[in-house]
Structures are given as C-alpha cells and as structure tokens.
C-alpha positions in Angstrom: -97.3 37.1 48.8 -98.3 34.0 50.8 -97.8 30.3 49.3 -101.5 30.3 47.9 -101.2 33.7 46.1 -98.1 32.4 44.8 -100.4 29.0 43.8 -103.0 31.0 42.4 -100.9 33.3 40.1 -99.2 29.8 38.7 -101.9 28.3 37.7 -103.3 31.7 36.4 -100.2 31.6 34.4 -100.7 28.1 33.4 -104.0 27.9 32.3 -103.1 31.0 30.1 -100.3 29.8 28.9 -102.8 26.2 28.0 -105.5 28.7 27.0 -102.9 30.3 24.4 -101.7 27.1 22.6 -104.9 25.7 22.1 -106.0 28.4 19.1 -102.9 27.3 17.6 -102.9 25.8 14.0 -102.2 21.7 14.1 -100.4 20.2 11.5 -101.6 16.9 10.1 -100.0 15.2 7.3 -101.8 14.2 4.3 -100.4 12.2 1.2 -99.8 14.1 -1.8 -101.4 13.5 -5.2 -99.7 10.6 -6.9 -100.9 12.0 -10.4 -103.0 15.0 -12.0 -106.5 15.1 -11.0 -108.5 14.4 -14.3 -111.6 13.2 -14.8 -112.1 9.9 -15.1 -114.8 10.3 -18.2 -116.3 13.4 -20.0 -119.6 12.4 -18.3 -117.8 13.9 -14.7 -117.1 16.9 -16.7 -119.5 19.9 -16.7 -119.2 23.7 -16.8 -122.0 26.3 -15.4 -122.3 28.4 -18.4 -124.0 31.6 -16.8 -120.6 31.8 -14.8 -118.7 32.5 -18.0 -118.8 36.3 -19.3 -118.8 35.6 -23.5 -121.3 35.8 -25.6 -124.3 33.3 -25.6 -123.0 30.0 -26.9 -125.4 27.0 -27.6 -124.9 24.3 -25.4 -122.3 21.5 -26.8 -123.2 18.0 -25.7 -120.0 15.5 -25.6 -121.2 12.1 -26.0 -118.0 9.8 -26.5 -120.3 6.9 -27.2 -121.0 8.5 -30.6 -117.5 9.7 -31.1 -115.3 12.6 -30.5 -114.9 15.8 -32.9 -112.5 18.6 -33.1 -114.9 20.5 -30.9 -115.4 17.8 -28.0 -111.7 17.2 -28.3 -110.9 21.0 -27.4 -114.0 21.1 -25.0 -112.7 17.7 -23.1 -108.9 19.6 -23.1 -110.3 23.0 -21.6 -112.2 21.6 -19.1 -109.7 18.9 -18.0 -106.6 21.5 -18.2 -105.0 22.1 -14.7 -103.4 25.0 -15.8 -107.0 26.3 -16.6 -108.7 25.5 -13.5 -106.0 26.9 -11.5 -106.5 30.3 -13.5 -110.1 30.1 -13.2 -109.5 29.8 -9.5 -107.2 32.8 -9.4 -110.1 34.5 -11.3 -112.4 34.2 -8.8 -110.2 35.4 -6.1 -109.3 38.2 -8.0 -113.0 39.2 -8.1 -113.2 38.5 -4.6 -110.3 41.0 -3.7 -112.0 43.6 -5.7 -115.3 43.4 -4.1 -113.3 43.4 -0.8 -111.3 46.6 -2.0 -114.7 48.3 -2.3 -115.8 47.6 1.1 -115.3 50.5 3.8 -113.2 49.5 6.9 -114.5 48.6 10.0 -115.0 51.1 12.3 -113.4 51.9 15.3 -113.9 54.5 18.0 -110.5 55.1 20.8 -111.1 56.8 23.7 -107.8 57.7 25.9 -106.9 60.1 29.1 -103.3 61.0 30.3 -104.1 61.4 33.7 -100.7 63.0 35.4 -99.1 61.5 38.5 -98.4 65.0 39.9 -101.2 67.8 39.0 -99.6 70.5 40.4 -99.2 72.9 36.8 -100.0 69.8 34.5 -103.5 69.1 32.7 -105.1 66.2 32.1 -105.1 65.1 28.1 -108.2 63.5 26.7 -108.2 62.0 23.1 -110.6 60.6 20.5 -109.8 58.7 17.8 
C-alpha cells in the first residue's frame, strides 16, 4: 500500500473512531436538591381526578384562607407526600410496561448463504430466518 492509501485508511480510521464517540452520553453535573420538593402553598397543589381509578368523589376545595380541616389536612399531606408521588410514578411505569408486554416484537426477516470455497462434493446452504 502506497503512502496515500496508508493516509486514507488513517483518517478513515479517525473519523470513525470521532464518529463513534460523538453518540456517546456527556456527563454534566447538576447540584442536588438542598431540601424536599414541597409546594410552596396548597394553591400549587392540584390532582387530575379522572386519572385516579376509585369511585366518583365530589371535588374538595382547600382554601387555607378560611382554615384547614381534618380533610384538607390529609388532602394537603397526600398530595405533598414524596413517598406518594414517587409510588404514583412507579404506577404509571408499571402500566407502561404492561402495555409494552402486550405489544408484538418487531419483525425481522435474515436471509444468509454458505457459499463453499471449494464446490467440488459440497452444496451451497441457504437460510431464512
């Protein structure tokens, strides 16, 4: 191989090499959370009812300007638990697995040959997969 074949098959190298490390995952640092992430008032709380599978519940206004019952108490705890919304969380990737384990795999069709070096007694082997 000449000096420019031997150029050429570097920078082939090279630029797959470059072409291989850039679809790789970047770290970047972020600060952690210096404290639970709670809402700041009940107002910033809220709940899309039609996403929870009980039965039909009347709607429960919390209004802390008029004061805070038993009920808005353990309203304000539930929705502000982080133990909860992490579960919720898991919830809805669990429902996301199952709907994936119902799914069919993708397809895929493999055609091969074995094409011998020397035919002399010796077939050729075709497969389909």
């Amino acid at each position: 191989m000449d000096s420019a074949g031997r150029l050429g098959a570097r920078l082939a190298a090279a630029l797959g090499v470059a072409a291989a490390l850039g679809g790789c995952a970047q770290f970047k640092a972020r600060p952690l959370a210096q404290g639970p992430d709670l809402a700041t008032s009940a107002g910033a709380l809220s709940v899309d009812v039609s996403s929870i599978r009980l039965a039909a519940l009347p709607p429960h206004p919390v209004d802390p300007a008029r004061g805070i019952d038993p009920t808005d108490a353990a309203i304000l705890a539930v929705l502000n638990s982080p133990d909860l919304a992490a579960r919720r969380a898991a919830a809805h990737v669990s429902a996301a697995q199952v709907f994936s384990a119902g799914l069919l795999p993708d397809p895929q069709v493999v055609l091969s040959a074995d094409i011998p070096d020397h035919p002399r007694g010796l077939v050729t082997a075709y497969g389909i997969t």
